[in-house]
N, C-alpha and C positions, 0 to 999 in steps of 0.2 A: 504494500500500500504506500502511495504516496504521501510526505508528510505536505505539511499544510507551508505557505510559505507568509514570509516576513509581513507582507503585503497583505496579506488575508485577515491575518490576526490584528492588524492594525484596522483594516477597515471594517472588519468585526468590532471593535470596539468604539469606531464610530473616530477617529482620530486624523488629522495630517502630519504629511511628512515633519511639518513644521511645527504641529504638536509634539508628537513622539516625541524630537531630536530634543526639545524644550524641554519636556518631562524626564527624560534620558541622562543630557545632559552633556548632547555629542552635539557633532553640526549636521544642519540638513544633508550636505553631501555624503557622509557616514551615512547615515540613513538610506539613502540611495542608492549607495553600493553594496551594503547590506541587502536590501531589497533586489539588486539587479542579477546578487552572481553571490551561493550561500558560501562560496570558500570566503570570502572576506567574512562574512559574518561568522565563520569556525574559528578565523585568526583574529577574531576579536579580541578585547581583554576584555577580562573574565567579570571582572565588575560590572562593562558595561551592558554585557550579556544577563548579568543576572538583573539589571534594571530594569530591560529593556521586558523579563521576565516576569519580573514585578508589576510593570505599569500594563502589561497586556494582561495581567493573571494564567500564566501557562506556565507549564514546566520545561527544564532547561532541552528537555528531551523532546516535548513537542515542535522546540523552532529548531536544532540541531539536529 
């Protein structure tokens, strides 16, 4: 099964790129790369990963 991606769980939650990035704590472009290609989002740091987990409500497993 395929997992869910960055984009999805953001726009589930009803959110913009310019939200997130705010609530996160990164820049919109983070965001975006994140969202466009999930290796950048694996070679994230880890902190911001788990924010990024926090403010969507998902675990680290569901966007990895």
């Amino acid at each position: 099964m395929k997992k869910k991606s960055l984009t999805f769980y953001r726009n589930q939650r009803g959110l913009t790129v310019a939200e997130l990035a705010k609530k996160v704590g990164v820049s919109v472009r983070s965001i975006r790369y994140w969202e466009a290609d999930k290796e950048y989002l694996r070679n994230a740091k880890v902190c911001n990963v788990l924010k990024l987990c926090k403010v969507l409500r998902i675990s680290v497993n569901e966007l990895i």
